[in-house]
N, C-alpha and C positions, 0 to 999 in steps of 0.2 A: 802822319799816318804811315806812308811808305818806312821810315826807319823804326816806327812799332813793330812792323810787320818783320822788318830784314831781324831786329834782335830778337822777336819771339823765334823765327827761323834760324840763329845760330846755336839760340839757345837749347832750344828741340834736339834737333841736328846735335849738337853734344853732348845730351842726356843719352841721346839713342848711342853716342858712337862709345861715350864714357863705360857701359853698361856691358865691356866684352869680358868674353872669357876664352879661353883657348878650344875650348868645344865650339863655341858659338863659331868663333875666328873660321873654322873650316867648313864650318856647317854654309855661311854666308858666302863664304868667299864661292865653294862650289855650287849656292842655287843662283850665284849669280854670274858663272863662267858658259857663254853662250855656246860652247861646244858640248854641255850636259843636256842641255835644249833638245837636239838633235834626236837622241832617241825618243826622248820624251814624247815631242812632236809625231814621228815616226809612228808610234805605236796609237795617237791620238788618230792620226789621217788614215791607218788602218781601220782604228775602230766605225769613224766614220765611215769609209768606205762600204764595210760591211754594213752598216746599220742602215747607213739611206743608201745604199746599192744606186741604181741611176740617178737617183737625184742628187748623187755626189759630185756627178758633172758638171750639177751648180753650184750647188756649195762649196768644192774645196774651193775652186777659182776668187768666189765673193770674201772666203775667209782669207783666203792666201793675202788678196787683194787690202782685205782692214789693217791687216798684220803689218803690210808692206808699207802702204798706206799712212800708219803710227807710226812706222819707223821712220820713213823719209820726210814726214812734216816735222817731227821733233831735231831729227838727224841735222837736216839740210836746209830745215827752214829756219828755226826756232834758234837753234844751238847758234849759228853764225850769224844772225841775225842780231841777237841783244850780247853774245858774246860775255855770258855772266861765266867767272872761272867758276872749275869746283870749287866745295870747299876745302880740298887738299891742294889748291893750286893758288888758295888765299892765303898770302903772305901774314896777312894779321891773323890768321885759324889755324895754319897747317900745322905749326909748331906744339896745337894741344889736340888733335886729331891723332887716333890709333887706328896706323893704316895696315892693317896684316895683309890685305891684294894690291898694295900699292898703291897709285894713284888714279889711270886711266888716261883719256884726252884732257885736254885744255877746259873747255866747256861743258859745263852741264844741265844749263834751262833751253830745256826741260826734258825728262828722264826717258829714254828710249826703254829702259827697261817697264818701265810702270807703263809705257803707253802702248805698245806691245803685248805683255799680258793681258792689261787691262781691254783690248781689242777684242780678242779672243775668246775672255772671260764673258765678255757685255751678248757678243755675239752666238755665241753659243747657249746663252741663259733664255735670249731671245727666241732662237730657232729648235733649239731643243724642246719637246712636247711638253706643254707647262704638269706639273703632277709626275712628271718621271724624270729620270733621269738626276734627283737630286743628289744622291752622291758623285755624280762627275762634276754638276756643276756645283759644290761645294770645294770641289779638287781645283777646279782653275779659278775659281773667289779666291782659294788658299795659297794655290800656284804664285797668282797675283800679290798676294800680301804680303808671302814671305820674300819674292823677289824685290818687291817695293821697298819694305824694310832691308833688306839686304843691302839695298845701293844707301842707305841712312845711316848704317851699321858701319859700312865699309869708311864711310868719309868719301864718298862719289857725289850725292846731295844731298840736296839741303831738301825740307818736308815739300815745301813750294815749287823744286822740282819735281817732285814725285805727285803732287797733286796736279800740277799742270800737264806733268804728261796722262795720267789715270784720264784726266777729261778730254785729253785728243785723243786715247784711244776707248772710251766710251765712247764718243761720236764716232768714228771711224767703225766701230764693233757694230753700234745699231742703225747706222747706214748701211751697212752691209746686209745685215739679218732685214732691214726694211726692205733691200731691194731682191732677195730672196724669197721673202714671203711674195710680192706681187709679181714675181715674175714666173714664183710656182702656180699661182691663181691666171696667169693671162694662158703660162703656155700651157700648164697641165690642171686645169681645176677640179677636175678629178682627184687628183692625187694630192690635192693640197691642205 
């Protein structure tokens, strides 16, 4: 069963990465370069600020916190842990892999990029008032996909990392948004 799985995973993982083109090649390489984030974010934590005004005191912390959270269980637990290479760092893969960003670290189960997004995305779908806000939370669903595919495109991982980090940072995202909602109802019920 396990080697069903690793050869439906190379095979994926090769469709997606065989499938470039020199537009695509910059398009992915920059949604997936973490220093593009930065504004990104930026202008996201502003918006929040503005929109929940004092209840942003909770929320940036809780989201900071999933984001962080995704990243250092993937980062530091996961990745050194089962020590799986990329697939650009597979001796028997790298040599049909088209890597236009190079390669990256050593390891990559499971995706810090997809678990990250994916935190974010979960979390904000959650605390965001259901019925509004659906074009932003279509933006960070979107945010999420295309960096997910991006790390797939690039030859960074394989689908199985990107699906395994997506569900640590879904848990990470709706732990956050849970302890948000009841800690708006214990300390401010009012306002919640």
């Amino acid at each position: 069963m396990l080697e069903a799985i690793q050869y439906l995973d190379r095979q994926l993982l090769l469709a997606i990465n065989h499938a470039h083109h020199p537009v695509l090649d910059a398009v992915m390489a920059f949604a997936s370069n973490r220093l593009v984030w930065f504004p990104v974010y930026a202008v996201l934590i502003g918006w929040l600020m503005y929109h929940f005004r004092w209840r942003a005191a909770l929320l940036l912390p809780l989201v900071i916190a999933a984001v962080g959270l995704a990243d250092s269980i993937t980062s530091r637990l996961f990745k050194p842990y089962f020590g799986r290479p990329r697939p650009c760092h597979d001796a028997s893969l790298a040599h049909l892999l088209h890597l236009p960003d190079g390669c990256g670290g050593q390891f990559g189960f499971l995706s810090s990029h997809a678990a990250n997004s994916m935190a974010l995305a979960v979390f904000l779908a959650v605390v965001l008032p259901p019925r509004r806000f659906r074009g932003l939370k279509i933006v960070v669903f979107g945010w999420f996909a295309l960096l997910s595919y991006s790390r797939m495109y690039l030859g960074a991982h394989y689908p199985t990392d990107v699906l395994g980090g997506a569900a640590v940072g879904a848990l990470m995202g709706w732990l956050a948004a849970v302890a948000y909602r009841r800690w708006m109802l214990r300390w401010w019920p009012a306002q919640a």
